[in-house]
N, C-alpha and C positions, 0 to 999 in steps of 0.2 A: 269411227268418226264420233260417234255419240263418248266415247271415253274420253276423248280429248277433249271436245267441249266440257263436259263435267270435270274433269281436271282445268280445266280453263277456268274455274269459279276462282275468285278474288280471295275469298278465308281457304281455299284450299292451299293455291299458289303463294299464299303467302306463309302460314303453317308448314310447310311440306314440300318447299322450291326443288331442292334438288329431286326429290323425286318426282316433282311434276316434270322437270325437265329433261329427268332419262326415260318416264313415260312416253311425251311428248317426239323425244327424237325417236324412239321406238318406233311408235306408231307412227307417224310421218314417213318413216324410210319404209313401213310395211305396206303403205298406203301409195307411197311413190310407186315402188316393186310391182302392186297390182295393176296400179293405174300404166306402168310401162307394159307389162304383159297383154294386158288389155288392149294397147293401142297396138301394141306389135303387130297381135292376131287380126282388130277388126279396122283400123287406121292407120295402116301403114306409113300413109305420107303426113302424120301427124307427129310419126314419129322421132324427130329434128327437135321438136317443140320439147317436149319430153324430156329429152338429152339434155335442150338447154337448161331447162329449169329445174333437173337432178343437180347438174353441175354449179348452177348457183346456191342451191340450196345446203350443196355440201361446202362449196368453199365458207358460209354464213356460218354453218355449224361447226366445222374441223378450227376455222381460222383462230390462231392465237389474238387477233387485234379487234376487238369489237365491230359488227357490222360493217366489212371492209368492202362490199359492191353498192350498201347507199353511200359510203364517205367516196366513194369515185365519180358515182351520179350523181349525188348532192353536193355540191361544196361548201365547208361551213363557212361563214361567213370572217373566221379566220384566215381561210386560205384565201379567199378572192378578196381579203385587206391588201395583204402582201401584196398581189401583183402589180404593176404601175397602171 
């Protein structure tokens, strides 16, 4: 946790993006892993929550189209022109 914050610093992310951001998924997916192992063992019935929010968090990172679960929850203001 404290990595990712310190890689989270503005002159870093900006010097050094892509590495911040293979750190970044790194650590996230390490941090997910525990935090799933962790619920399995001591919150079982937490563990729904978990699942969901691996599964968003991967479709956000794998997807080829920029943040494609806000553009479904948020509509830009392009698309809600369109409709009548």
């Amino acid at each position: 946790m404290v990595t990712i914050i310190l890689t989270s610093w503005t002159a870093f992310r900006h010097a050094f993006y892509e590495t911040f951001l293979h750190i970044h998924i790194a650590l996230v997916s390490l941090i997910l892993a525990a935090l799933y192992i962790h619920l399995e063992q001591y919150a079982p019935n937490q563990h729904t929550w978990i699942k969901v929010v691996i599964s968003i968090w991967v479709i956000e990172v794998f997807s080829p189209n920029p943040s494609p679960i806000i553009t479904i929850l948020i509509p830009t203001s392009a698309s809600s022109a369109s409709s009548p």
